[in-house]
C-alpha positions in Angstrom: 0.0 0.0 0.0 1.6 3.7 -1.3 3.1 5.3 1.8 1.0 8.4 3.1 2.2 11.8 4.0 0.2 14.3 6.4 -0.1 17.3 5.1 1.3 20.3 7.1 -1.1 22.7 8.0 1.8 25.8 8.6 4.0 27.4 6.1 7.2 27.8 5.6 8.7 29.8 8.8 5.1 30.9 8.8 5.5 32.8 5.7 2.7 30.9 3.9 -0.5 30.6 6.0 -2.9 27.6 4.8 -5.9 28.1 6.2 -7.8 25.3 8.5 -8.5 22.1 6.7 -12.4 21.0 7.9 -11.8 17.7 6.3 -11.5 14.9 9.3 -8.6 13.3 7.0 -6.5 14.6 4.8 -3.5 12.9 3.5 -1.7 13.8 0.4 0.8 10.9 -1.4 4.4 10.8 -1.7 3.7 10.4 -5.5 2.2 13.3 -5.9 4.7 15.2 -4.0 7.3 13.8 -5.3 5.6 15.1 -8.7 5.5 18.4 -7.7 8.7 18.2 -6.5 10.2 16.9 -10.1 9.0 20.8 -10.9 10.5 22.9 -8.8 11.4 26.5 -9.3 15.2 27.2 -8.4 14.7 31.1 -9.7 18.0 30.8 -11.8 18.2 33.5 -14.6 17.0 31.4 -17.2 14.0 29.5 -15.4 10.5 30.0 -16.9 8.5 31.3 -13.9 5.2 31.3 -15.4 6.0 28.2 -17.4 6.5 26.4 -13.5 3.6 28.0 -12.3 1.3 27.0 -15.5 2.9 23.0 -14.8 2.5 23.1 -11.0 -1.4 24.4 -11.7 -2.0 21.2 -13.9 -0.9 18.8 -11.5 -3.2 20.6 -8.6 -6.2 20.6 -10.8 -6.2 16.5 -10.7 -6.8 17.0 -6.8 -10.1 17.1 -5.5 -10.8 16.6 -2.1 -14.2 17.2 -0.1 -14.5 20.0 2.1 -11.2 21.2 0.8 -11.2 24.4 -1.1 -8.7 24.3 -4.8 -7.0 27.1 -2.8 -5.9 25.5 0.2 -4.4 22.4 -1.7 -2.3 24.5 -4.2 -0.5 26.7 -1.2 0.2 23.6 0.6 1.6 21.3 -2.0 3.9 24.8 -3.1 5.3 24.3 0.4 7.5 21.5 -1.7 7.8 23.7 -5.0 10.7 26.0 -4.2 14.5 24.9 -4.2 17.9 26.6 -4.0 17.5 30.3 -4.3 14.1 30.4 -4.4 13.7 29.0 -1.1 16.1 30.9 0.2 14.2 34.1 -0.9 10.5 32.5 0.4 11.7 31.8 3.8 13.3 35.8 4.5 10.4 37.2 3.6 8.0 38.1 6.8 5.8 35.7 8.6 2.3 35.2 7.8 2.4 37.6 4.5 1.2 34.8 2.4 -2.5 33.9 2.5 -3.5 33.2 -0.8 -2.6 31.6 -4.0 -3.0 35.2 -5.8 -0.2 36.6 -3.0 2.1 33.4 -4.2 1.6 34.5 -7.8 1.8 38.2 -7.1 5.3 37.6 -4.5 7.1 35.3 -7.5 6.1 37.2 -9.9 7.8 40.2 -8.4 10.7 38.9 -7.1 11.8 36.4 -10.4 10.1 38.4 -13.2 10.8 42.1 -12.4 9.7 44.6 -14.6 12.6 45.2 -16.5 12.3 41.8 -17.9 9.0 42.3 -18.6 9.9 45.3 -20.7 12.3 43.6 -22.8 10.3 40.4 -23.6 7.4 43.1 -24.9 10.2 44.7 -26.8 11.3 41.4 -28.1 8.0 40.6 -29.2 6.6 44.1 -30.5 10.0 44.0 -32.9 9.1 40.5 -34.4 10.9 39.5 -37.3 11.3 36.4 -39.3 14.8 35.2 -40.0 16.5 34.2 -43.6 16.3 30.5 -42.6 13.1 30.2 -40.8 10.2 28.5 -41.9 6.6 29.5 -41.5 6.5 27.1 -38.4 9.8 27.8 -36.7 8.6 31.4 -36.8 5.6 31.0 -35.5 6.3 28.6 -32.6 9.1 31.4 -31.8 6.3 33.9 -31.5 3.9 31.9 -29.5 6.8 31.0 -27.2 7.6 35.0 -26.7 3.8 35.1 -26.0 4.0 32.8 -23.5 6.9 33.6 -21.6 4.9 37.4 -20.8 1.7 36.0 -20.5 1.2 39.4 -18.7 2.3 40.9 -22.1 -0.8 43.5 -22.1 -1.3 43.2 -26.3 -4.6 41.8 -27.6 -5.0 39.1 -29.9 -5.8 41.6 -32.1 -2.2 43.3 -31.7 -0.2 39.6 -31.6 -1.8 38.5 -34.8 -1.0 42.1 -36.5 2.4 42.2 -35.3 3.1 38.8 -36.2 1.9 38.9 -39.7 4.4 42.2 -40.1 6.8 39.9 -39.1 6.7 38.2 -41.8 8.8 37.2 -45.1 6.3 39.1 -48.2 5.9 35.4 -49.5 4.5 34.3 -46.2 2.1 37.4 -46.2 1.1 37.2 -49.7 0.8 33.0 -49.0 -1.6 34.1 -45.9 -3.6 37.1 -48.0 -4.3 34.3 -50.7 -5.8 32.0 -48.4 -8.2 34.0 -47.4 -8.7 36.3 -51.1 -7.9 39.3 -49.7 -5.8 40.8 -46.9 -5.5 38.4 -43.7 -5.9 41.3 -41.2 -9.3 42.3 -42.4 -10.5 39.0 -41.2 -11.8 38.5 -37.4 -9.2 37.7 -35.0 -10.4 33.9 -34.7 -10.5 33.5 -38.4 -6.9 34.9 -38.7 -6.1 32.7 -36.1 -7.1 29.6 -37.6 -5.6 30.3 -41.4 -2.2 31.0 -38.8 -2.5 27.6 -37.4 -3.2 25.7 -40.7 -0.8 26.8 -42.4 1.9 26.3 -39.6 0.6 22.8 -40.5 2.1 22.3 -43.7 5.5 21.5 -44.2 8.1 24.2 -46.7 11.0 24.7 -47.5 13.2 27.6 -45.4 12.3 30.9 -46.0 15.7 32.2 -48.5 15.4 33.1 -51.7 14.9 30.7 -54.5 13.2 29.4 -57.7 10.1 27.2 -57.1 10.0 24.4 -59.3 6.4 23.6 -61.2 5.8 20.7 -58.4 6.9 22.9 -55.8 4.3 25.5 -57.0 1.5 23.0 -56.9 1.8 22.3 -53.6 1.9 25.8 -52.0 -1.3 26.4 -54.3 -3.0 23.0 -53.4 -2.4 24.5 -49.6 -3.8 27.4 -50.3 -6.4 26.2 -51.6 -6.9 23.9 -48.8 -6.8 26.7 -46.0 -9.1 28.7 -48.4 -11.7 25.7 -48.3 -11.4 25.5 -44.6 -11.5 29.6 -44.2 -15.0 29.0 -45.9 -15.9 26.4 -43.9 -15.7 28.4 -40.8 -17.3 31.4 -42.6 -21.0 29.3 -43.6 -20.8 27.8 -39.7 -20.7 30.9 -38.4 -23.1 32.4 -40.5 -25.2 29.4 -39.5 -25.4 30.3 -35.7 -26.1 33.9 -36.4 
C-alpha cells in the first residue's frame, strides 16, 4: 500500500498561511509530492517562472478533495515547490504575509520576473521578425513562445496577430492574403487565427530566396487552396449560428 504523508497545516517559517483544513482526514501521497517536486522553481536567470507556475497548476487541478477548497491544496503542495535560491528568498520574507494563491503569484512574480524583464520580452516581441532561414512554423512557434513567456504581455490578440503577420517574409504574407482572397488582417481575429495555425501545419521549405519548381508550386497552391476551403468552412458555420 503507497506510503502516506500528512499534510502540514503551517507554512514555511510561517510565511505561507494555509488556512484550517475541515476535512476529518486529509492525507496527500508521496507520489504526488514527489511530482510536484520533479518541478520545482530554483529562480535561476534562465527558469520560466510562469511556465512552472502553469505546470504546478496542472498537477493541482487532478486533486479534489471534499471540504477542501482548490485554494488551500495548491498553497500547501507549493510548500514542496521552491528549491535553492528560491527557497532561500521564500523563507526571508516576513511571517504570515502569504494567504493566498494570488499573494504566491503576485510575490514570484515580483521577485523572479521584475519589470525590466517584462519590458524587454514586450520589446522582443513588439520587434518580431522572421529570420532568412526560418520557416513559416519555426517562426511562428518562436512567437507563440515569446507570448507565453509574458503571459502578462498587455497586447490583444488583435495586436499579436497584427504584429506577427508584419513579421513576416512578403511570400509568407502574400501566402496568408491568398488564403483568405484578400488581406488576412481584415479578417476577425479567430478567423486569422485559424488560417495561422493551418498553415503552420504544412510543411516548406526555409524561408531564403529561391526558384520554385512547377511541383513545388502546386503544392503551396494545393495548400492554399486547402486553408481557403477551410476559411469558408468556418465562414458558412458561423453564419449558420447567427
Amino acid at each position: 500500500m503507497e506510503e502516506l504523508l500528512q499534510a502540514p497545516t503551517n507554512g514555511v517559517r510561517d510565511v505561507i498561511v494555509v488556512p484550517p483544513v475541515l476535512a476529518s482526514q486529509f492525507e496527500l501521497k508521496i507520489g504526488l509530492l514527489n511530482l510536484v517536486d520533479a518541478i520545482s522553481f530554483y529562480g535561476f536567470e534562465n527558469d520560466d517562472l510562469h511556465s512552472h507556475i502553469r505546470r504546478f497548476t496542472k498537477i493541482t487541478q487532478t486533486i479534489k478533495l471534499n471540504q477542501v477548497l482548490h485554494d488551500v491544496i495548491k498553497l500547501i503542495l507549493f510548500l514542496f515547490s521552491p528549491e535553492g535560491a528560491a527557497r532561500t528568498w521564500l523563507e526571508k520574507e516576513p511571517p504570515n504575509s502569504i494567504t493566498t494563491w494570488n499573494d504566491i503569484v503576485s510575490k514570484f512574480v515580483n521577485q523572479f520576473f521584475p519589470p525590466s524583464r517584462t519590458t524587454n520580452l514586450r520589446n522582443e516581441i513588439t520587434r518580431f521578425q522572421q529570420k532568412l532561414n526560418e520557416t513559416f512554423r519555426e517562426a511562428w512557434d518562436r512567437f507563440k513562445n515569446l507570448l507565453n513567456k509574458c503571459p502578462h504581455n498587455g497586447f490583444s490578440h488583435l495586436h499579436q496577430i497584427d504584429t506577427f503577420y508584419n513579421g513576416l517574409s512578403q511570400s509568407d504574407q502574400d501566402s496568408l492574403n491568398s488564403a483568405v482572397g484578400g488581406n488576412l488582417l481584415t479578417r476577425n481575429t479567430q478567423e486569422a487565427l485559424t488560417i495561422i495555425e493551418n498553415k503552420s501545419k504544412v510543411r516548406t521549405s526555409r524561408n531564403k530566396p529561391q526558384v520554385l519548381s512547377a511541383s513545388g508550386s502546386s503544392f503551396q497552391d494545393a495548400a492554399i487552396i486547402a486553408l481557403t476551403k477551410q476559411v469558408e468552412a468556418l465562414e458558412k458555420h458561423i453564419s449558420v449560428e447567427y
